[in-house]
C-alpha positions in Angstrom: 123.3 100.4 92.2 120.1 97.9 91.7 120.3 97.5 95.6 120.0 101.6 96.3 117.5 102.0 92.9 115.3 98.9 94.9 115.3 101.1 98.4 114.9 103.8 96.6 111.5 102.1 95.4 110.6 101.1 98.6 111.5 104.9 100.2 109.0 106.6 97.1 106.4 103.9 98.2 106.9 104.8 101.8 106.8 108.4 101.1 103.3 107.3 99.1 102.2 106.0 102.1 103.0 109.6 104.2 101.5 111.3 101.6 98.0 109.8 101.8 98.5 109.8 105.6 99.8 113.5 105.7 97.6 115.1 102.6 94.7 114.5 105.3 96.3 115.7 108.4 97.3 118.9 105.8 94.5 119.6 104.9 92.4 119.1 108.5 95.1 121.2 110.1 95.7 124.1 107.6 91.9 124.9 107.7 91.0 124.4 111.4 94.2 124.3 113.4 93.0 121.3 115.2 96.4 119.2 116.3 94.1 115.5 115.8 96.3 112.8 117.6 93.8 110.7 116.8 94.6 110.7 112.8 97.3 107.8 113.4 94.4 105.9 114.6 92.1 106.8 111.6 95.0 104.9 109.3 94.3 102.0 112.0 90.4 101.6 111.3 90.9 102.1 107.5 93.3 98.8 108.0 91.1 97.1 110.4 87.7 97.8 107.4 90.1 96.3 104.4 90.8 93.4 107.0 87.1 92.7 107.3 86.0 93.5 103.6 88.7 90.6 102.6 87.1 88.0 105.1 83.5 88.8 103.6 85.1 88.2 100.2 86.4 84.9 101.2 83.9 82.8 101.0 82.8 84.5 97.9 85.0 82.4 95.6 88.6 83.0 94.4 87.4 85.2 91.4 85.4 87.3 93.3 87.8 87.9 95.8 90.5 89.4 93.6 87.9 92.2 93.2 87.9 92.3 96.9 90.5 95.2 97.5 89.4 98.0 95.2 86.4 97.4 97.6 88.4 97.6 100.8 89.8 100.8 99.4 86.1 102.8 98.9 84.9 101.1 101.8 88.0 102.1 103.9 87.8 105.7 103.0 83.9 106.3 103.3 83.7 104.5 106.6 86.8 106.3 108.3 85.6 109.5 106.9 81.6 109.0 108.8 84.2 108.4 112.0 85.9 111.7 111.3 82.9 113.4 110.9 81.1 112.3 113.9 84.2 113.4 116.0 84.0 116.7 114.3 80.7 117.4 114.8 80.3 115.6 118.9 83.8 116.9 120.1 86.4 119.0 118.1 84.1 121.6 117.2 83.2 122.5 121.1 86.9 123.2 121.3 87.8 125.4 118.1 90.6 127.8 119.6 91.6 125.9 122.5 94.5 123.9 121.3 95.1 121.9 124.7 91.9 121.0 124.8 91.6 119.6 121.5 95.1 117.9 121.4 94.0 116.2 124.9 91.1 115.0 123.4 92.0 113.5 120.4 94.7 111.9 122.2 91.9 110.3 124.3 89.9 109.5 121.3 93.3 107.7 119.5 93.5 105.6 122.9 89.5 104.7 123.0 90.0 103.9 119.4 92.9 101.5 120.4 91.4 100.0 123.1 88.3 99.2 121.3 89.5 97.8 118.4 91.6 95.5 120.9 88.2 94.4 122.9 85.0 94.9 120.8 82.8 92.0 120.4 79.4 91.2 119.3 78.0 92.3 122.8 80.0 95.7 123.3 78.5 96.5 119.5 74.9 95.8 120.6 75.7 97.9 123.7 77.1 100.9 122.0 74.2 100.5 120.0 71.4 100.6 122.7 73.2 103.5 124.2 73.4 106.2 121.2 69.6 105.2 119.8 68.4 105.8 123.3 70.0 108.9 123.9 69.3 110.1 119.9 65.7 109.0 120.4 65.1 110.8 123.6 66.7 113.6 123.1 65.3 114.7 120.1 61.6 114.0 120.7 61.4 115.6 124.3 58.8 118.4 124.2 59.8 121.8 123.2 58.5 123.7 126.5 61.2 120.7 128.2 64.2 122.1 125.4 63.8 125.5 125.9 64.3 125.3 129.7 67.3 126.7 131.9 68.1 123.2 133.0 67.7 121.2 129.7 71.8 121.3 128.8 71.4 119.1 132.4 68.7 117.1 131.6 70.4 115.9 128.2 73.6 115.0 130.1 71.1 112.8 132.4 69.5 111.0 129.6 73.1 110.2 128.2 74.0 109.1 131.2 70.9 107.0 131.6 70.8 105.7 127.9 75.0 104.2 129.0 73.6 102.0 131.9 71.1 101.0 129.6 74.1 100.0 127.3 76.3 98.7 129.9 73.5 96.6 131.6 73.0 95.3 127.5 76.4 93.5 127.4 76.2 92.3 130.8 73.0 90.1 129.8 74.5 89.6 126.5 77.8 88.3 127.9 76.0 86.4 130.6 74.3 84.4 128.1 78.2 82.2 128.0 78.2 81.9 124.4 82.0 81.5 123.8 81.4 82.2 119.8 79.3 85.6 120.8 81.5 87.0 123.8 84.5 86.5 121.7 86.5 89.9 120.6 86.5 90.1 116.7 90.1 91.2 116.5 91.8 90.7 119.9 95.4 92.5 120.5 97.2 90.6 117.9 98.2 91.9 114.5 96.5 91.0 111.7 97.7 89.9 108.0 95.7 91.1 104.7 96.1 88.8 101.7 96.8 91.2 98.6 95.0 89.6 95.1 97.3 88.0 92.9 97.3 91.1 90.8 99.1 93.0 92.6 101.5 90.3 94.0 104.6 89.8 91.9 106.7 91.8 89.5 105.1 94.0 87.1 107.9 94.9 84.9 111.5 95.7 84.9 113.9 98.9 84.4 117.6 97.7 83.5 116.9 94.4 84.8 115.6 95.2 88.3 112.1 93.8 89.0 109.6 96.6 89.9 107.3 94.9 92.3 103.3 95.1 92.2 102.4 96.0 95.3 104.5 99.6 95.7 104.0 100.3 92.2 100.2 100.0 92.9 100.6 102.5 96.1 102.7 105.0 94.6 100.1 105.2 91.3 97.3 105.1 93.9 99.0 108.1 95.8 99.4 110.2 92.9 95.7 109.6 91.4 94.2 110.4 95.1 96.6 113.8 95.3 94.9 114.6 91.8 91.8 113.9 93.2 92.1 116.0 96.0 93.8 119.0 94.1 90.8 119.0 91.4 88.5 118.8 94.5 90.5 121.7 96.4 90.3 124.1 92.9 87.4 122.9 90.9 84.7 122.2 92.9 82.3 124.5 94.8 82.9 122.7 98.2 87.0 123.0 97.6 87.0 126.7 96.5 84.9 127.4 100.0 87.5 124.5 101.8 90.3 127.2 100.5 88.5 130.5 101.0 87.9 129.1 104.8 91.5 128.6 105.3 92.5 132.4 104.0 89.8 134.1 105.6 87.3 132.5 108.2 85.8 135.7 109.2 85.3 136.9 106.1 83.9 133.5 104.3 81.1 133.6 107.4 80.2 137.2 106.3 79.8 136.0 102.8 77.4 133.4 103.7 79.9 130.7 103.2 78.6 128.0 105.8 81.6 127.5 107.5 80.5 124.6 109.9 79.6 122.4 106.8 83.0 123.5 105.2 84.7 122.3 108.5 82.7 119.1 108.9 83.4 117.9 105.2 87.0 119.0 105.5 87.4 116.5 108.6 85.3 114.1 106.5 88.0 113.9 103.7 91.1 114.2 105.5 89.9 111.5 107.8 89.1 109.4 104.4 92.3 109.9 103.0 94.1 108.6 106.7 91.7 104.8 105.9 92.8 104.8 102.7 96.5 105.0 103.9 95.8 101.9 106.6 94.6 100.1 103.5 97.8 100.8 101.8 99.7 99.8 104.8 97.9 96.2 105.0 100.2 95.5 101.6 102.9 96.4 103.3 102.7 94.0 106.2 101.1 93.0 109.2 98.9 95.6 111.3 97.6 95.8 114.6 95.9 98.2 117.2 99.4 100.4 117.4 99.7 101.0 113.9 98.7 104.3 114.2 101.2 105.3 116.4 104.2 104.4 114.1 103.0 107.0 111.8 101.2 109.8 113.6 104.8 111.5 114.5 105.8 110.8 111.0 102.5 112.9 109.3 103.9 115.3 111.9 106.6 116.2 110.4 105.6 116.4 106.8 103.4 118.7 107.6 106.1 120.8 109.6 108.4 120.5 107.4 106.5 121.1 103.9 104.2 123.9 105.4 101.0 123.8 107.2 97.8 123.1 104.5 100.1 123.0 101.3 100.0 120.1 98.9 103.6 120.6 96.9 105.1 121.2 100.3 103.2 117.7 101.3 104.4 116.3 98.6 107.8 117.1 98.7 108.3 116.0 102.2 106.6 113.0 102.1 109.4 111.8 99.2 112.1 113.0 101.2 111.2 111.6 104.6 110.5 108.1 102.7 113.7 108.1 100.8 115.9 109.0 103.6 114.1 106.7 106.1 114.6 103.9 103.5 118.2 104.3 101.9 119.4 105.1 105.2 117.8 103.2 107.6 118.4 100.2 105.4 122.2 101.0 105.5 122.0 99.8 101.6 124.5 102.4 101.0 127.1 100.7 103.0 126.9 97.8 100.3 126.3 100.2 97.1 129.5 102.1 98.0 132.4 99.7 99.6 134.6 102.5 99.1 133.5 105.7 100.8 135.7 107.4 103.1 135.7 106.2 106.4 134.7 108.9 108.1 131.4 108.6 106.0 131.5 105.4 105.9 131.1 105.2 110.1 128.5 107.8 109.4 126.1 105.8 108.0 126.2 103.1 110.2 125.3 104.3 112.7 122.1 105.8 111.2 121.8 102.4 109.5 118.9 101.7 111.5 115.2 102.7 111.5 115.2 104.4 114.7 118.4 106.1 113.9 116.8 106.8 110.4 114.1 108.8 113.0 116.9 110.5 114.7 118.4 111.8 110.9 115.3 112.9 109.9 114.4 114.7 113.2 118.4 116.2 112.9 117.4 117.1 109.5 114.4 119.4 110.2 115.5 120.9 113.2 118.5 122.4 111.3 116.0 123.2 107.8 113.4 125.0 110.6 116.5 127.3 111.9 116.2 128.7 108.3 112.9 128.3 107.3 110.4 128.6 110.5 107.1 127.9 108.9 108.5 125.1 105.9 108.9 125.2 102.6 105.6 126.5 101.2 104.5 128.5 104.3 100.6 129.4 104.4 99.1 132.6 103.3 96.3 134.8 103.2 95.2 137.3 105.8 94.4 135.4 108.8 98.0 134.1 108.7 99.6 137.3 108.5 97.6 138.5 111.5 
């Protein structure tokens, strides 16, 4: 029993994990429908910013850099949630209602992210940088009798186009310079390993003589404190009781002077927040690397499908139940916990004793839950729904 009680641990920590992963994606797809592939790799630059916040601590001293990952964790979530607003406000919100559209898209953002996070260097930073100043810079000081013309829409897409030589023609003379130190990519393909602090490395207690570990204690608490955080946010605040008007009724929140495009542009700010603090999380777990998002994108998926689209308790619910079964399972701890089950069940959970069998239970499990319950547990509501 201490062997299914410790995966057991491990499945509530996982299901932690999905939560903070998932309450985002909830929330981002209950208010504006948007299907964002691209929320896997959200989780993967939250990782990649606690990866670089530890290495500026480093040389800081070994006092200072136990306060290192508190750091990692604000940083993580303010600096993925400026990413998930820019995409808002430069791409998803030109394709509200066109669900291809947007699902192509974000799929082609998640691979951009991927392939940069793989490749960027000094050079390609100065060169992204030269390009969206220039094309800022021009575009917003042209003359007003220019702006108001038919053919301006064209003359912007020109100066973009323009402003990306510029960029491009940066990080050839930049790279050309044959500094090996400069030209150097910053992360490279290879995964990457986060030291946690010695606080939360060890045990920090024990229930009937079975060692709680640190580090999933520390993710489930933080779990629970940010899904407080967000439900006080959702039904106390002015911006969460607009947030949840948006999602009953669009139509009617614009005719009450609800601005619905800030509503939308926050709401992809914090769900995108909440998907870096999740990467942060994960770095405890193990190593991460430019693929990290896609190992949990599916997952978030199904959480949301299963506990209902934009509901927390549903979120919550799911995310446990996905992480337990994906852990007891998958680990096949059962199989030592239980010598004596019946062999019938017994040959059963072998051969889910696996975590890609473990994928193919869970995906077994909802299929036959949606046959009776379409739209999850805790289905949405309000009037836009029902229409």
């Amino acid at each position: 029993m201490e062997l299914v009680f410790s995966q057991l641990l491990d499945g509530v920590s996982i299901g932690s994990v999905l939560l903070l992963a998932a309450t985002g994606l909830a929330i981002v797809f209950g208010l504006m429908g948007v299907i964002n592939l691209a929320h896997g790799e959200l989780m993967m630059v939250g990782a990649y910013v606690t990866y670089v916040v530890q290495n500026l601590f480093k040389p800081l001293g070994e006092g200072l850099f136990q306060l290192y990952y508190p750091v990692a964790l604000v940083a993580a979530f303010f600096v993925t949630a400026v990413v998930g607003v820019f995409l808002e406000k430069t791409l998803i919100r030109k394709l509200y209602g066109r669900p291809l559209e947007t699902l192509l898209a974000t799929w082609g953002v998640s691979l951009i992210l991927i392939q940069f996070v793989r490749s960027v260097s000094t050079p390609m930073v100065l060169g992204i940088g030269v390009t969206v100043i220039l094309g800022i810079l021009v575009n917003r000081y042209l003359p007003k009798k220019i702006k108001s013309r038919p053919f301006a829409p064209y003359l912007a897409g020109l100066i973009w186009t323009a402003s990306a030589l510029l960029g491009i023609v940066t990080i050839s003379a930049i790279t050309g310079i044959g500094n090996r130190a400069l030209n150097k990519p910053w992360f490279g393909p290879r995964n990457i390993d986060v030291t946690a602090p010695k606080w939360l490395q060890g045990s920090w207690g024990s229930i009937a003589g079975i060692e709680l570990p640190g580090i999933r204690i520390f993710i489930i608490i933080l779990s629970a404190l940010l899904l407080l955080g967000v439900a006080w946010f959702l039904t106390k605040s002015v911006w969460g009781l607009r947030i949840r008007a948006v999602t009953q009724n669009r139509q009617m929140s614009n005719c009450l002077g609800i601005p619905t495009d800030s509503v939308d542009s926050i709401t992809f700010g914090v769900g995108s927040g909440l998907a870096g603090v999740a990467g942060a999380a994960i770095t405890l777990l193990g190593s991460v690397g430019p693929n990290l998002g896609a190992a949990y994108i599916v997952s978030c998926f199904m959480v949301i499908v299963l506990g209902g689209v934009g509901n927390l308790v549903g979120t919550v619910i799911a995310s446990m139940m996905l992480g337990i079964i994906q852990s007891i399972i998958g680990s096949g701890s059962l199989l030592i916990a239980f010598p004596d089950m019946p062999k019938v069940a017994a040959a059963v959970v072998e051969f889910f004793a696996t975590t890609s069998m473990s994928y193919v239970l869970i995906f077994i499990f909802i299929i036959g839950f949606l046959q009776f319950k379409p739209t999850g547990m805790f289905p949405q509501k309000g009037r836009s729904v029902e229409a």
